[in-house]
PyMOL Python script that loads the backbone (N, CA, C, O; Angstrom):
from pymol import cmd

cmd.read_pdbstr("""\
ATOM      1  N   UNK A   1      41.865 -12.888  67.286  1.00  0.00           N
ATOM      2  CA  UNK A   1      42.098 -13.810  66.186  1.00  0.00           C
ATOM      3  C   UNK A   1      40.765 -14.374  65.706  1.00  0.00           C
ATOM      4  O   UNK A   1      39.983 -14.818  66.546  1.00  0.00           O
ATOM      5  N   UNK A   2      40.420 -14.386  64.275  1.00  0.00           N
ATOM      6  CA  UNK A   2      39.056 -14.847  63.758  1.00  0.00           C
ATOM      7  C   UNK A   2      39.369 -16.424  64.044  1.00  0.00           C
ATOM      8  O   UNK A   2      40.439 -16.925  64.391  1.00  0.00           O
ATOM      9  N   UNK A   3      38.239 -16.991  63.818  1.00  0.00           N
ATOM     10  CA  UNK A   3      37.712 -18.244  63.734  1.00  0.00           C
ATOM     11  C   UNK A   3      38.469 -19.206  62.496  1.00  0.00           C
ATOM     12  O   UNK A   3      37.907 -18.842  61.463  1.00  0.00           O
ATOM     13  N   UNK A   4      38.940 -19.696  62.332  1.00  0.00           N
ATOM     14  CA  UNK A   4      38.754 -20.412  60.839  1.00  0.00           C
ATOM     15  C   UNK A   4      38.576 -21.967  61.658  1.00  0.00           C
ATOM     16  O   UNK A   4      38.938 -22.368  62.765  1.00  0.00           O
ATOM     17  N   UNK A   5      37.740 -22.676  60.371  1.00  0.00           N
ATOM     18  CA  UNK A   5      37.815 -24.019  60.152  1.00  0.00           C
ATOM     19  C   UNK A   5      38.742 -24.713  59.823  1.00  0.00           C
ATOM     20  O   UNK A   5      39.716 -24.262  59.219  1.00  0.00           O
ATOM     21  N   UNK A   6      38.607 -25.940  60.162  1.00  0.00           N
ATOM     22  CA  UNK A   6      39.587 -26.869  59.781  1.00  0.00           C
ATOM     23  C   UNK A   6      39.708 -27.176  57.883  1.00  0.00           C
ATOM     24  O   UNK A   6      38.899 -26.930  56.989  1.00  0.00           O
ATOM     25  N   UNK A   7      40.666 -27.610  57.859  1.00  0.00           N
ATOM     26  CA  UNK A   7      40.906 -27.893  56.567  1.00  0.00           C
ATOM     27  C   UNK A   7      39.615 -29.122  56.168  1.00  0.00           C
ATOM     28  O   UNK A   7      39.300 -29.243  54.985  1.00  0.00           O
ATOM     29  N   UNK A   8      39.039 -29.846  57.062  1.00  0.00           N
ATOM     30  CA  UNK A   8      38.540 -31.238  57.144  1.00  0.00           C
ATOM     31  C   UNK A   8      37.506 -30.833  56.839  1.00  0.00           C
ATOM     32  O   UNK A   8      36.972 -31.220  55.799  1.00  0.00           O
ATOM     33  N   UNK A   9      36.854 -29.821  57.767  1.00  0.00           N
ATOM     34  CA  UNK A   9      35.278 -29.193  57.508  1.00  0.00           C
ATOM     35  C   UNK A   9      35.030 -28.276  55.740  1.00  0.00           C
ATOM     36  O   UNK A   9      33.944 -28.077  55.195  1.00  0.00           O
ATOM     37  N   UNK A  10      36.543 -27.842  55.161  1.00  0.00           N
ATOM     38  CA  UNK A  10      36.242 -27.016  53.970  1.00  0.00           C
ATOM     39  C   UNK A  10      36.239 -28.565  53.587  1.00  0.00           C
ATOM     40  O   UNK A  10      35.081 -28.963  53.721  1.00  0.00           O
ATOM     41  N   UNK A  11      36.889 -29.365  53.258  1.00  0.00           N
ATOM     42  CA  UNK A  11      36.955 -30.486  52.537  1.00  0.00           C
ATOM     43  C   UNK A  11      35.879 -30.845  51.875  1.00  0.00           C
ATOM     44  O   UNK A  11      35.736 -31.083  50.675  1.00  0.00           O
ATOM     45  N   UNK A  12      34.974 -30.872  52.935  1.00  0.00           N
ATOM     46  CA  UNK A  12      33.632 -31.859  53.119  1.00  0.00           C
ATOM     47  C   UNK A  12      32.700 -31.127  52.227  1.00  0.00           C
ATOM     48  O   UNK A  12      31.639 -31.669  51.916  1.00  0.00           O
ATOM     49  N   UNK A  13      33.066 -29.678  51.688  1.00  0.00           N
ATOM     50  CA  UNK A  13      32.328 -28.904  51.222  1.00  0.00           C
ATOM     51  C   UNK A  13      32.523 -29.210  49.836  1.00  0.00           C
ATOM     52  O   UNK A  13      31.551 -29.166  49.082  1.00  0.00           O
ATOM     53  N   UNK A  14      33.632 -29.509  49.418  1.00  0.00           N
ATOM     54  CA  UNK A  14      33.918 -29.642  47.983  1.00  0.00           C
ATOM     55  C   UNK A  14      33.463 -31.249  47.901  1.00  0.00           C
ATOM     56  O   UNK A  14      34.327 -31.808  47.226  1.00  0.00           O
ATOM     57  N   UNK A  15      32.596 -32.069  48.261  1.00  0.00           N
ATOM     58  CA  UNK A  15      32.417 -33.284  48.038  1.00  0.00           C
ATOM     59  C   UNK A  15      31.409 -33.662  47.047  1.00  0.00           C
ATOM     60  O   UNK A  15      30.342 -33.052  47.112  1.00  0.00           O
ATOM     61  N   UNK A  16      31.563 -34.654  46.041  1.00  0.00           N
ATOM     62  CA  UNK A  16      30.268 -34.578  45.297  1.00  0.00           C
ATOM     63  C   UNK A  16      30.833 -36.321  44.918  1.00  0.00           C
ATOM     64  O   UNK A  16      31.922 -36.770  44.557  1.00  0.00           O
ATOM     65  N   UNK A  17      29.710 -36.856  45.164  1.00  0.00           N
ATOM     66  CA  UNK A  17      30.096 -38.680  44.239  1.00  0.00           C
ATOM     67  C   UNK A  17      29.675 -38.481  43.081  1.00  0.00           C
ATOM     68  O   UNK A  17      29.579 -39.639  42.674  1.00  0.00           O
ATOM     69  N   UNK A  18      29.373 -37.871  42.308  1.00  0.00           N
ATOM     70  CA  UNK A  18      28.622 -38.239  40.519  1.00  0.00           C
ATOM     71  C   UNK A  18      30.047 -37.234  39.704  1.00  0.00           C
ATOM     72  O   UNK A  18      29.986 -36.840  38.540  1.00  0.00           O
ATOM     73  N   UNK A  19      31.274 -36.976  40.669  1.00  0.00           N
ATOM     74  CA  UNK A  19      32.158 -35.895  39.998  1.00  0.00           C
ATOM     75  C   UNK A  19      33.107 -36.527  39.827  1.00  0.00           C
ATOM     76  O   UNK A  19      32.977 -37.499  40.572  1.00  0.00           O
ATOM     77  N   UNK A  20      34.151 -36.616  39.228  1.00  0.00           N
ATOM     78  CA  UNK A  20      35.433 -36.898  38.367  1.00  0.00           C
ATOM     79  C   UNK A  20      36.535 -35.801  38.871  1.00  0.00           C
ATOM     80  O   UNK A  20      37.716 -36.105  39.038  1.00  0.00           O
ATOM     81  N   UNK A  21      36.030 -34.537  39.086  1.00  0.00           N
ATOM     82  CA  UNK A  21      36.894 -33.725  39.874  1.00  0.00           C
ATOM     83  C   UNK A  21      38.313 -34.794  40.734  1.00  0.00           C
ATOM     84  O   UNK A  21      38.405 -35.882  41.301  1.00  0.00           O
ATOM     85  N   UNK A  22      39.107 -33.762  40.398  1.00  0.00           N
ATOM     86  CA  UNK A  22      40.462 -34.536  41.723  1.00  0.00           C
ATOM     87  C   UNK A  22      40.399 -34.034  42.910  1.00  0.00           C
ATOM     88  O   UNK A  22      40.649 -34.876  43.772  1.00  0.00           O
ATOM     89  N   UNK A  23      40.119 -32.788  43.386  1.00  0.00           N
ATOM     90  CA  UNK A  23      39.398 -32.317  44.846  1.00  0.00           C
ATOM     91  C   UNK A  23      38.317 -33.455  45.524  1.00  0.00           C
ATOM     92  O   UNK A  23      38.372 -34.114  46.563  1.00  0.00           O
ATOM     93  N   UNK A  24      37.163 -33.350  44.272  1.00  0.00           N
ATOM     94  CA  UNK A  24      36.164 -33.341  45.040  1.00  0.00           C
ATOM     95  C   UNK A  24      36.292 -35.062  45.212  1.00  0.00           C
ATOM     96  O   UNK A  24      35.617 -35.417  46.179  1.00  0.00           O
ATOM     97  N   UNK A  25      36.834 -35.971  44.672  1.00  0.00           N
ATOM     98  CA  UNK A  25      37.405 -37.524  44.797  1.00  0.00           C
ATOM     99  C   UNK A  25      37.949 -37.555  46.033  1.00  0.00           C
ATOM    100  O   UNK A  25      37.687 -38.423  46.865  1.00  0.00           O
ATOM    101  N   UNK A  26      38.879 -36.425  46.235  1.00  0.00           N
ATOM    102  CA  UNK A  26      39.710 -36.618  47.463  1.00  0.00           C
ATOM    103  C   UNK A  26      39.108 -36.323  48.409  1.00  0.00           C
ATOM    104  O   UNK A  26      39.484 -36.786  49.486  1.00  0.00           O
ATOM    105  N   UNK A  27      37.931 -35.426  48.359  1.00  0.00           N
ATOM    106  CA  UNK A  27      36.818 -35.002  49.763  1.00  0.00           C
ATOM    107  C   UNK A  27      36.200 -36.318  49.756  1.00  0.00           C
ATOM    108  O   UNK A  27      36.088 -36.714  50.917  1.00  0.00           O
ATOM    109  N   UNK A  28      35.656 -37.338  48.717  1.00  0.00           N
ATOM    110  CA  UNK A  28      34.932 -37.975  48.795  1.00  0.00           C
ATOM    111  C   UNK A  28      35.663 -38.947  50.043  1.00  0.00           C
ATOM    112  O   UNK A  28      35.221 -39.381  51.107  1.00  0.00           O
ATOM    113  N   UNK A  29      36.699 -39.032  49.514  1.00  0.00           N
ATOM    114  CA  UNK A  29      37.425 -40.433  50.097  1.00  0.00           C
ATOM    115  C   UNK A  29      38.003 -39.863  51.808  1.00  0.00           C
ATOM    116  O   UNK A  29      37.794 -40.522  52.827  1.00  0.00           O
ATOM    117  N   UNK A  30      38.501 -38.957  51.786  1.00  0.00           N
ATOM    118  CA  UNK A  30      38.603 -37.926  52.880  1.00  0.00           C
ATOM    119  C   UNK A  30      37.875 -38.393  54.276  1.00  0.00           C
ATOM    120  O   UNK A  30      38.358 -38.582  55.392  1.00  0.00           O
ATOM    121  N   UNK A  31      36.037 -38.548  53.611  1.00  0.00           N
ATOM    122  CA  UNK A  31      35.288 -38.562  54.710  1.00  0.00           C
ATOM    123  C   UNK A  31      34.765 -39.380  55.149  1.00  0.00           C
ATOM    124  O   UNK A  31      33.743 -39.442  55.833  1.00  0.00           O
ATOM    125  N   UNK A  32      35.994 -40.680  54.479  1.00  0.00           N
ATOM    126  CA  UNK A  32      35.560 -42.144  54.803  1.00  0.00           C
ATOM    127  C   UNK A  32      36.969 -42.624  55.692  1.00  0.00           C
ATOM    128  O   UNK A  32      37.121 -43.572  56.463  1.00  0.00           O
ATOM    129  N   UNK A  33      37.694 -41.807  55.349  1.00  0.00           N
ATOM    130  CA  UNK A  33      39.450 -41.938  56.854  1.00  0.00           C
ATOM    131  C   UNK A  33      39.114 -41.865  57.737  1.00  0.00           C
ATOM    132  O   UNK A  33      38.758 -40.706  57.952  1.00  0.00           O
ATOM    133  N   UNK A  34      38.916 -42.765  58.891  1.00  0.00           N
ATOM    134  CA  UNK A  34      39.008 -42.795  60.453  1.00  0.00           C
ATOM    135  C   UNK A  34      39.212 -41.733  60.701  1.00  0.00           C
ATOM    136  O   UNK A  34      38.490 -40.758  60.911  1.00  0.00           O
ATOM    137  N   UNK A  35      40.687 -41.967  60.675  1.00  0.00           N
ATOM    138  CA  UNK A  35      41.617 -41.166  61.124  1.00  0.00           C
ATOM    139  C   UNK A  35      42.016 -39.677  60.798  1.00  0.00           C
ATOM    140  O   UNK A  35      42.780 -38.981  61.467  1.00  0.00           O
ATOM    141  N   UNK A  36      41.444 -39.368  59.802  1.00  0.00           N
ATOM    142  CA  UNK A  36      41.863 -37.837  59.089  1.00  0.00           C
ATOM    143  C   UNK A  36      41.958 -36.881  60.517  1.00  0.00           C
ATOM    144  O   UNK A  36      41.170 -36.943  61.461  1.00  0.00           O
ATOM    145  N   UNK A  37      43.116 -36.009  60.402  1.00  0.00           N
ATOM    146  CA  UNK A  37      43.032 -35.445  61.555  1.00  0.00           C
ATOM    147  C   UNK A  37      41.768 -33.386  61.191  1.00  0.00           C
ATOM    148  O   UNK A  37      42.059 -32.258  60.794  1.00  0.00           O
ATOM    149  N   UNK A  38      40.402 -34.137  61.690  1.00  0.00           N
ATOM    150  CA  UNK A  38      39.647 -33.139  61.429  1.00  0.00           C
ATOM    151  C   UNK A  38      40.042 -31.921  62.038  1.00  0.00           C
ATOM    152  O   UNK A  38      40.008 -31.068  61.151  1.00  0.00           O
ATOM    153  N   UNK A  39      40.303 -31.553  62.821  1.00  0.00           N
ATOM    154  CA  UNK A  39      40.804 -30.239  63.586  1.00  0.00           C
ATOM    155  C   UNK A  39      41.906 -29.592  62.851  1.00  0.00           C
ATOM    156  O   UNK A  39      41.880 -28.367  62.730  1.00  0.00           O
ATOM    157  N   UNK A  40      42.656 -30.128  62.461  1.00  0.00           N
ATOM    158  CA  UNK A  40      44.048 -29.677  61.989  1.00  0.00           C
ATOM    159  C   UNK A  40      43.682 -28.339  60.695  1.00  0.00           C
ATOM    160  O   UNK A  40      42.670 -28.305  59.995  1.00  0.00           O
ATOM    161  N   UNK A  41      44.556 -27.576  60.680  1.00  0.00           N
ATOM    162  CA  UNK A  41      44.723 -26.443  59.719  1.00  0.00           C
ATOM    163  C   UNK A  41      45.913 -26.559  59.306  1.00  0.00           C
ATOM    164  O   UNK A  41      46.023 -26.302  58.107  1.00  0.00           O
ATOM    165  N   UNK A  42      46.969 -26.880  59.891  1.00  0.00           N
ATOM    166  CA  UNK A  42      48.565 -26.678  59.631  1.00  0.00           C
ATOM    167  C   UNK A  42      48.633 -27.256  57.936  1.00  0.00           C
ATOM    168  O   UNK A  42      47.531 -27.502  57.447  1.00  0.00           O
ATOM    169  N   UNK A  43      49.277 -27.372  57.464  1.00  0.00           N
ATOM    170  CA  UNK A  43      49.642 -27.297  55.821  1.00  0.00           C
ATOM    171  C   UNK A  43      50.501 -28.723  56.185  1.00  0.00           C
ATOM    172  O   UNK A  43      50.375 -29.843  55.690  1.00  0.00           O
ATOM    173  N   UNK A  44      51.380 -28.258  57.195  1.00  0.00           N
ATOM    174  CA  UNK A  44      52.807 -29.330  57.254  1.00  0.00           C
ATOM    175  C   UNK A  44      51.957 -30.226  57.807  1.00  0.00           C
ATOM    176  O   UNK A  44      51.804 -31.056  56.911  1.00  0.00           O
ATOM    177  N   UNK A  45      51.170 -30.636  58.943  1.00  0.00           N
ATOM    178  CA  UNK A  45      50.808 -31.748  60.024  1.00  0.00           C
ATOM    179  C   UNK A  45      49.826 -32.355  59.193  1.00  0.00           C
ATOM    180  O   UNK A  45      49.435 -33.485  59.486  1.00  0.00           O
ATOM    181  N   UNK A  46      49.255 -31.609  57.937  1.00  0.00           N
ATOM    182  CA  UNK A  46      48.367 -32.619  56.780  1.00  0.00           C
ATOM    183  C   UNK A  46      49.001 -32.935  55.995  1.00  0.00           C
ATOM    184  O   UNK A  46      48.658 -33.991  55.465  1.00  0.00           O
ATOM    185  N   UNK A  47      50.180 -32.300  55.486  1.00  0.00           N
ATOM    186  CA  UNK A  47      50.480 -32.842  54.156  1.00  0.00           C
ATOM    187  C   UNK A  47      51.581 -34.269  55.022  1.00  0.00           C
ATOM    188  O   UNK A  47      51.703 -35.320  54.393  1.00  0.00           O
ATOM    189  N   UNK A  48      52.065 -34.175  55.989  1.00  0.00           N
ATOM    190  CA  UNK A  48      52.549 -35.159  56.788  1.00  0.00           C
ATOM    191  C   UNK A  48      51.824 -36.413  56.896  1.00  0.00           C
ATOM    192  O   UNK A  48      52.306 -37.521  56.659  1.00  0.00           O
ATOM    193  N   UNK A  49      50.282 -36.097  57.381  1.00  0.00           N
ATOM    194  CA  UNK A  49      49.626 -37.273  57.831  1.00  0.00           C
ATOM    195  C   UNK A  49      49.097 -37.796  56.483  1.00  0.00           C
ATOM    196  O   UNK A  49      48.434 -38.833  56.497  1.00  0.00           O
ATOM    197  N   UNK A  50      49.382 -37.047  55.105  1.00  0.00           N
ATOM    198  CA  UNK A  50      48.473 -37.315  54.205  1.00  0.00           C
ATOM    199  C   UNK A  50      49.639 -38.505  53.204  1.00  0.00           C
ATOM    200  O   UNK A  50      49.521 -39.679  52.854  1.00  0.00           O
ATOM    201  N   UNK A  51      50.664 -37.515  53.034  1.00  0.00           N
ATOM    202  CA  UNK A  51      52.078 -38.966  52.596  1.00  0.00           C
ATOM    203  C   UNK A  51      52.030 -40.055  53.313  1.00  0.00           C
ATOM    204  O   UNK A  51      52.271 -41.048  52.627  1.00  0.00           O
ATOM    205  N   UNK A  52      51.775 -40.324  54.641  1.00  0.00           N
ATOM    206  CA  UNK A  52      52.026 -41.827  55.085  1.00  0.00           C
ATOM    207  C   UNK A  52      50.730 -42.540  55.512  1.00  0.00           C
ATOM    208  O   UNK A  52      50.642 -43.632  56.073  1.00  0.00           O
ATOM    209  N   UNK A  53      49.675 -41.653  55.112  1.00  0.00           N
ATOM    210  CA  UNK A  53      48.414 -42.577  55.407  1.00  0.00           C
ATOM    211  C   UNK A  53      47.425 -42.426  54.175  1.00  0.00           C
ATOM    212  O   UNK A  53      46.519 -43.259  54.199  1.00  0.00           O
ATOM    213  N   UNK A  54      47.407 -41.792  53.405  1.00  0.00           N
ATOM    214  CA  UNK A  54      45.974 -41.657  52.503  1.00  0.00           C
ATOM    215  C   UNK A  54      46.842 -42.020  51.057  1.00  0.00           C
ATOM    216  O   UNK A  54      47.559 -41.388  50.282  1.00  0.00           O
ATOM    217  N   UNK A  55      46.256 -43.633  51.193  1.00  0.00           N
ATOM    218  CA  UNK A  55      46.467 -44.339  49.874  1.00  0.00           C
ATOM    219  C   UNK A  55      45.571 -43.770  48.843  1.00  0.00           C
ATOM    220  O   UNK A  55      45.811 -43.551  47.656  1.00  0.00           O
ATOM    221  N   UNK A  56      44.817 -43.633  49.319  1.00  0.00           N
ATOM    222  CA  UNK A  56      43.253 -43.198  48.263  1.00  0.00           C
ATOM    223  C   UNK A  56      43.762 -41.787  47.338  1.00  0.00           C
ATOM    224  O   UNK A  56      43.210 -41.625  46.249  1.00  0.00           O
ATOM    225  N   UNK A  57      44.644 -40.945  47.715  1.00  0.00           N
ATOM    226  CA  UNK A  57      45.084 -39.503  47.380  1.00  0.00           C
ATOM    227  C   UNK A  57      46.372 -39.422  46.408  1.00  0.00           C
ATOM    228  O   UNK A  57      47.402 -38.902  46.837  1.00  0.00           O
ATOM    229  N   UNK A  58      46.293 -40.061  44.788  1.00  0.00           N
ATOM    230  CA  UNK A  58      46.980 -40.436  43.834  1.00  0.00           C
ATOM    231  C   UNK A  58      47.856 -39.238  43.775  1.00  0.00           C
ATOM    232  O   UNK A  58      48.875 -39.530  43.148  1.00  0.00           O
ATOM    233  N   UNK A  59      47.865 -37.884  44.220  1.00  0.00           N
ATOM    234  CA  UNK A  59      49.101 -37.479  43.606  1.00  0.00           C
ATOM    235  C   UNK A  59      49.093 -35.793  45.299  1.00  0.00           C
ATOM    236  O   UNK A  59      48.122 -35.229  45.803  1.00  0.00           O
ATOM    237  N   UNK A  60      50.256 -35.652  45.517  1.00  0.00           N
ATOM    238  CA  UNK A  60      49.450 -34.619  46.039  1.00  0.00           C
ATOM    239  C   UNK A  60      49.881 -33.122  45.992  1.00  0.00           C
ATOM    240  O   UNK A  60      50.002 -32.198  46.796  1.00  0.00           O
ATOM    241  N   UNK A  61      50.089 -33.374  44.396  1.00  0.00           N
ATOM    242  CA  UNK A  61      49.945 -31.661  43.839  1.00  0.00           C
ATOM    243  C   UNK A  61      48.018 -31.641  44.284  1.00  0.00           C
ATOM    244  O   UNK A  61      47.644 -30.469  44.243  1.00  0.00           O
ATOM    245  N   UNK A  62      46.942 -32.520  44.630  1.00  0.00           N
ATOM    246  CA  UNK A  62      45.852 -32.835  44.319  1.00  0.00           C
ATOM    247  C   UNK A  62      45.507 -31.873  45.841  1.00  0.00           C
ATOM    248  O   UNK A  62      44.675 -30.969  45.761  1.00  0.00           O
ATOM    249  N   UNK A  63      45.865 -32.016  46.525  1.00  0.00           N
ATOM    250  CA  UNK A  63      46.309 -31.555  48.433  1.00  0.00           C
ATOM    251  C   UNK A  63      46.861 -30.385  48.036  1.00  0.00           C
ATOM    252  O   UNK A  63      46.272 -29.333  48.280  1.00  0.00           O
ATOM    253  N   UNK A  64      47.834 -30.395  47.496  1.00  0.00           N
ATOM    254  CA  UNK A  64      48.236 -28.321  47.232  1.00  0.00           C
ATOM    255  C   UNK A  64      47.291 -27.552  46.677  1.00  0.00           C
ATOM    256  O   UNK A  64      46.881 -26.596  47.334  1.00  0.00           O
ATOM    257  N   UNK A  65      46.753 -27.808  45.357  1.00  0.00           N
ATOM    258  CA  UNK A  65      45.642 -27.509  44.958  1.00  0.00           C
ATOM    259  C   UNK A  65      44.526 -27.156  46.042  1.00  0.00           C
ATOM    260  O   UNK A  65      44.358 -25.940  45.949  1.00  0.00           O
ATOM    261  N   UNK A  66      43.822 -27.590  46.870  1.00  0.00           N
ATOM    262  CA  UNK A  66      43.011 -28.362  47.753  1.00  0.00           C
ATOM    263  C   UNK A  66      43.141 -26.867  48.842  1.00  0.00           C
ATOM    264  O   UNK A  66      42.258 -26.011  48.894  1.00  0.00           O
ATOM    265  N   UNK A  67      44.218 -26.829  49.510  1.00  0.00           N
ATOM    266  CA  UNK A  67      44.876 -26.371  50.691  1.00  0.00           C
ATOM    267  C   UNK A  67      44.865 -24.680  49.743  1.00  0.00           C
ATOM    268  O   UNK A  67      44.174 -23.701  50.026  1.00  0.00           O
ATOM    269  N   UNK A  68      45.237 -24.729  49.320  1.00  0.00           N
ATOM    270  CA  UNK A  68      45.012 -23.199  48.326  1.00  0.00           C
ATOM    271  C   UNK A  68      44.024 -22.680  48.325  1.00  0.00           C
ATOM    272  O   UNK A  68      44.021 -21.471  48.557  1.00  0.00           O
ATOM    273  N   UNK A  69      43.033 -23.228  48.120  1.00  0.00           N
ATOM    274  CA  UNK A  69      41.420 -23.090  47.769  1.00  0.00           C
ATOM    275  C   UNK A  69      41.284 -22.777  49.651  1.00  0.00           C
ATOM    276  O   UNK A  69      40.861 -21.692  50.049  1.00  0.00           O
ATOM    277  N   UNK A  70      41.579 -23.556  50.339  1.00  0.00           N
ATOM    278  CA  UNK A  70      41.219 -23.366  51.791  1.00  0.00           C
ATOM    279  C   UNK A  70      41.387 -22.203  52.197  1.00  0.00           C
ATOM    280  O   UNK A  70      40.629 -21.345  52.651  1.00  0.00           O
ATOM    281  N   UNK A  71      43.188 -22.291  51.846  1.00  0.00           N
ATOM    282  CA  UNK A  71      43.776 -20.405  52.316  1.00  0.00           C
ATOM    283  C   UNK A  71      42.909 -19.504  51.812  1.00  0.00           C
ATOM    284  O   UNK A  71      42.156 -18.820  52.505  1.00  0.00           O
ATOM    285  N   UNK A  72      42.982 -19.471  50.618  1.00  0.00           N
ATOM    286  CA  UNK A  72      41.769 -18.337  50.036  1.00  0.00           C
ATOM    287  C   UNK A  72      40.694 -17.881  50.543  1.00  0.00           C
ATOM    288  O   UNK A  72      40.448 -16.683  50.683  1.00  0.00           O
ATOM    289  N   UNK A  73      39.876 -18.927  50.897  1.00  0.00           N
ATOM    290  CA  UNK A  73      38.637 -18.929  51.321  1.00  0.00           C
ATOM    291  C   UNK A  73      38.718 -18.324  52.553  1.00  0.00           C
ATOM    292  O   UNK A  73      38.045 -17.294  52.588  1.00  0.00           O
ATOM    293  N   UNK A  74      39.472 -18.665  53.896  1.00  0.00           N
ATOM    294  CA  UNK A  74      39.597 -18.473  54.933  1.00  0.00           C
ATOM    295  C   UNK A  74      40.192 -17.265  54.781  1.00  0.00           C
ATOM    296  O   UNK A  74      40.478 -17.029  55.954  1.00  0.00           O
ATOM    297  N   UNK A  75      40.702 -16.040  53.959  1.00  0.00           N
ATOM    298  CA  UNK A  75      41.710 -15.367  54.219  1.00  0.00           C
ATOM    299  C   UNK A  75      40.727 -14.084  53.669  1.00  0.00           C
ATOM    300  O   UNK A  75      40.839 -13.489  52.597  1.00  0.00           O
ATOM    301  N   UNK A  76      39.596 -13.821  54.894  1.00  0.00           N
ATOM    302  CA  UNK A  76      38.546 -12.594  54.927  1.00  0.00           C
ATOM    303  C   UNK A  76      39.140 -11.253  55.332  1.00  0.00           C
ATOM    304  O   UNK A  76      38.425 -10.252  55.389  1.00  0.00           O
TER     305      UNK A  76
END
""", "prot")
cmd.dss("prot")
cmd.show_as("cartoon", "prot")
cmd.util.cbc("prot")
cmd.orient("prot")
């Protein structure tokens, strides 16, 4: 089985503060959560922890979007 990263570590990649982007807002804010569970890959155990804890994350077609871009990337 290959390697992949966490969803937390692609996150961090799409981050930029001078951007307006809805990703890259949500990486911004992302890497200021305690709590974000960095290890995690699962789709369900983020989009779970992301409905009852990440006020900062206005809509989360923003997280489907997001998680798409991940699969892709990871899917060598």
């Amino acid at each position: 089985m290959a390697y992949r990263e966490s969803f937390y570590r692609y996150l961090m990649t799409q981050r930029n503060a001078n951007s307006s982007d809805e990703i890259a807002q949500f990486a911004n804010n992302a890497q200021n959560d305690q709590t974000f569970p960095k290890q995690e890959q699962s789709y369900e155990k983020l989009s779970d922890y992301l409905e009852l804890n990440a006020g900062y994350l206005s809509s989360m077609s923003i997280f489907d979007e997001a998680y798409q871009s991940y699969r892709e990337k990871m899917s060598y």
